[in-house]
C-alpha positions as CSV (number, residue, x, y, z in Angstrom):
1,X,195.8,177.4,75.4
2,X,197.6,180.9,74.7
3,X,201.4,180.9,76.3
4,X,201.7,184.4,77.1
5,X,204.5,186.4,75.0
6,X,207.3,188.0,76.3
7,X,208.7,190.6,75.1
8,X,212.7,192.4,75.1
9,X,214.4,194.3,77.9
10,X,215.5,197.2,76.7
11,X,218.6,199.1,77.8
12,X,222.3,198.9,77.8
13,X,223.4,195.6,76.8
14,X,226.3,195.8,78.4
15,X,224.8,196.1,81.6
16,X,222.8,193.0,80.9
17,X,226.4,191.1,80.1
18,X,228.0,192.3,83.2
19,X,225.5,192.1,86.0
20,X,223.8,188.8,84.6
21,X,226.0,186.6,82.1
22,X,229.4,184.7,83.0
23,X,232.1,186.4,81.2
24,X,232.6,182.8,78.8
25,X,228.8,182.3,78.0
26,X,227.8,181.5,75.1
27,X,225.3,184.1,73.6
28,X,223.0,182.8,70.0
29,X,222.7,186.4,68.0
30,X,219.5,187.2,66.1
31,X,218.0,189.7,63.6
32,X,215.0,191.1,65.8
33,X,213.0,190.3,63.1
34,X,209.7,193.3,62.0
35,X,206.3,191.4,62.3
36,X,203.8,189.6,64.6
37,X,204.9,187.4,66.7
38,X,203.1,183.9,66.9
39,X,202.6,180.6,68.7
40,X,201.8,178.0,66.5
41,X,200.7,174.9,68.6
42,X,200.6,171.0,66.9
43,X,198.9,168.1,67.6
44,X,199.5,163.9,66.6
45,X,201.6,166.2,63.8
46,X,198.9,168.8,62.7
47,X,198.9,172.5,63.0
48,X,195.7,173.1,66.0
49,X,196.1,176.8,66.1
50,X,197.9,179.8,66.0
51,X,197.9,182.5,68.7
52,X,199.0,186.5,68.5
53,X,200.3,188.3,71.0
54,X,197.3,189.5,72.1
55,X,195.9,186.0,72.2
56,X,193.6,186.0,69.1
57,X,192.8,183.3,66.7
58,X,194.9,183.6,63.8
59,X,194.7,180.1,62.6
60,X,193.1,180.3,59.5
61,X,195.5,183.4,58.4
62,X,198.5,181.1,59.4
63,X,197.1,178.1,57.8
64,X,197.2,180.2,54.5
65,X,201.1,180.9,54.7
66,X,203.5,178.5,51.9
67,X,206.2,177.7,54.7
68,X,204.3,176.7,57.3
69,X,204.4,173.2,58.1
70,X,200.5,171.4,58.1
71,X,201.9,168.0,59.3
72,X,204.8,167.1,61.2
73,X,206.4,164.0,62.5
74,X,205.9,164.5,65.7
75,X,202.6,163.2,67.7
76,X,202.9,164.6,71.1
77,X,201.7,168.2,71.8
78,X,204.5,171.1,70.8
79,X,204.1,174.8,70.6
80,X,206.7,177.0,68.7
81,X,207.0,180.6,68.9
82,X,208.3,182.4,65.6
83,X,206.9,185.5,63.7
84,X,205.6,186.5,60.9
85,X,206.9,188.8,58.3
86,X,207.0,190.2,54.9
87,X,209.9,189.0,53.1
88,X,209.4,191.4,50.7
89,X,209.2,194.7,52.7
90,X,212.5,196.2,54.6
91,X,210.7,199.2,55.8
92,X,210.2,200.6,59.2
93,X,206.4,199.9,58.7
94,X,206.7,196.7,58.0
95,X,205.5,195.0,61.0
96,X,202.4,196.9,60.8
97,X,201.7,196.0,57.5
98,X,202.3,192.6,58.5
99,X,199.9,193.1,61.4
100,X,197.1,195.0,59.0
101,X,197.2,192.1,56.5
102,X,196.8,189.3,59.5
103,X,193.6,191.3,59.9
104,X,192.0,190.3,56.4
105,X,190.3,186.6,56.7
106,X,191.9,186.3,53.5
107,X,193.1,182.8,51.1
108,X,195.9,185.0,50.1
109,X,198.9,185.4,52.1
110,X,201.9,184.4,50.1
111,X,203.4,188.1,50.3
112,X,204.1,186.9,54.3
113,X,206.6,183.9,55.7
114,X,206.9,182.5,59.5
115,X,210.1,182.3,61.3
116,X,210.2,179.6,64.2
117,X,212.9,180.7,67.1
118,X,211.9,178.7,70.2
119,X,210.4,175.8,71.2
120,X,208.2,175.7,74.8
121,X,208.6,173.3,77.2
122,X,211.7,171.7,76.1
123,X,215.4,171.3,77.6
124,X,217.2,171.9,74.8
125,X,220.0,174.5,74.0
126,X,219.0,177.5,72.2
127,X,221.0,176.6,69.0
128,X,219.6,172.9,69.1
129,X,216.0,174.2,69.1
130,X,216.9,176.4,65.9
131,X,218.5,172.8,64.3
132,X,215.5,171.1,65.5
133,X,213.0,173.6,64.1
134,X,214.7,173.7,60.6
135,X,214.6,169.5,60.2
136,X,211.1,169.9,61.1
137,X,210.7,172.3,58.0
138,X,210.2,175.8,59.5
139,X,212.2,178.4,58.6
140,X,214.6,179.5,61.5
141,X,216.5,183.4,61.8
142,X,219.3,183.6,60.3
143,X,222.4,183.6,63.5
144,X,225.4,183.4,65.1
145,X,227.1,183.1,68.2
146,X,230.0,184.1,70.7
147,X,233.1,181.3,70.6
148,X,235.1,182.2,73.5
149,X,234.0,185.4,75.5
150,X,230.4,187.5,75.1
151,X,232.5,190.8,74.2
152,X,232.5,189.2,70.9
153,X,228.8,190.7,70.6
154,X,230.2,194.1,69.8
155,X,231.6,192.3,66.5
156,X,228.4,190.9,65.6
157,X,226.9,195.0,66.5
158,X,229.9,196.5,64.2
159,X,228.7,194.3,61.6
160,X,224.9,194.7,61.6
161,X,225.2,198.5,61.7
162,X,227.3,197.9,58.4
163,X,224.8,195.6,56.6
164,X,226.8,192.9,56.5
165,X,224.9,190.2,58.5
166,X,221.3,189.7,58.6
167,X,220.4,192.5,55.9
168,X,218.3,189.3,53.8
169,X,215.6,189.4,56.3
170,X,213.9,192.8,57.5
171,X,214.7,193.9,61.2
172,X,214.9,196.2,63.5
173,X,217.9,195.0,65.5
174,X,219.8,192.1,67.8
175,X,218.5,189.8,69.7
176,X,220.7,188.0,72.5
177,X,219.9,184.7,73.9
178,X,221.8,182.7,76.6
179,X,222.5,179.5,74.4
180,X,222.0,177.2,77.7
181,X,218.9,176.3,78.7
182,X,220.1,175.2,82.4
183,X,221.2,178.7,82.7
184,X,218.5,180.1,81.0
185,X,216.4,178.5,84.1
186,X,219.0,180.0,86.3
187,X,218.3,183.3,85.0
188,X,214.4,183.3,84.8
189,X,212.2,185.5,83.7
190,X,210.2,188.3,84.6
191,X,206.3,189.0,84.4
192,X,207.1,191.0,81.0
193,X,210.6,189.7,79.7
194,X,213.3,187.1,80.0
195,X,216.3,187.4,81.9
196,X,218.3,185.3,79.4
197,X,217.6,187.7,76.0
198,X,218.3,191.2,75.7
């Protein structure tokens, strides 16, 4: 089984805002965090296999990785999406050194960590999936999120440009998420991208 990855609209956010989003909804923030992005699937609680973006095996590779979870308390089937990264690296090439060092069928890996963001298949609010993620042990982004009205994004924009959120973790920008998941069906998605992140 290999979920197929979407990737990010790209564009003017502001556009996204007003032609698609309710003036009050409530938006999750995210670093868009330089790596590989990866779906880790578990079964009666133990990691099956892990699946890049271009739908090869990296289960070994991911198997090899200190913060990712081998067991957890959950026996029915769940996959996660996250990605990994180099904690250590903030530079522009870090993804692809993340990507070249996936390559090598190597024990050693502890110069990489995995971020979990998303939960398939589920029905639960974008926020709620990051709380349920980190109880099961993984790692989640660090975030935020609009309170009243989703013009408070240009805040969170101001801020980032200025270092002063997200600058722990390397990234190459924001990610918005609709924190509903009813209107995150509403939405949709395309063949290449959601319609509820931007």
């Amino acid at each position: 089984y290999c979920k197929r990855l979407l990737g990010l609209e790209h564009g003017d956010h502001q556009s996204w805002m007003d032609n698609k989003l309710l003036p009050n909804t409530r938006l999750l923030v995210e670093p868009k965090i330089e790596g590989s992005a990866m779906v880790l699937t578990y079964e009666k609680g133990h990691l099956k296999n892990a699946i890049n973006k271009k739908g090869h095996n990296k289960t070994f590779q991911i198997a090899q990785i200190q913060n990712v979870p081998q067991k957890i308390p959950i026996l029915s089937t769940i996959r996660i999406q996250g990605v990994v990264y180099s904690p250590f690296s903030h530079s522009k090439n870090s993804g692809k050194y993340v990507l070249g060092r996936l390559n090598q069928h190597s024990h050693r890996h502890k110069d990489k960590a995995f971020a979990g963001f998303q939960i398939f298949n589920v029905d639960l609010n974008q926020h709620t999936q990051l709380k349920a993620l980190s109880k099961l042990g993984f790692e989640i982004p660090p975030n935020e999120y609009t309170r009243r009205c989703v013009r408070e994004v240009e805040i969170y924009i101001r801020l980032w440009k200025e270092k002063k959120i997200f600058y722990e973790i390397p990234n190459k920008g924001l990610v918005l998420k609709v924190n509903s998941r009813k209107f995150q069906k509403a939405l949709g998605e395309s063949q290449y991208y959601p319609y509820w992140a931007y």
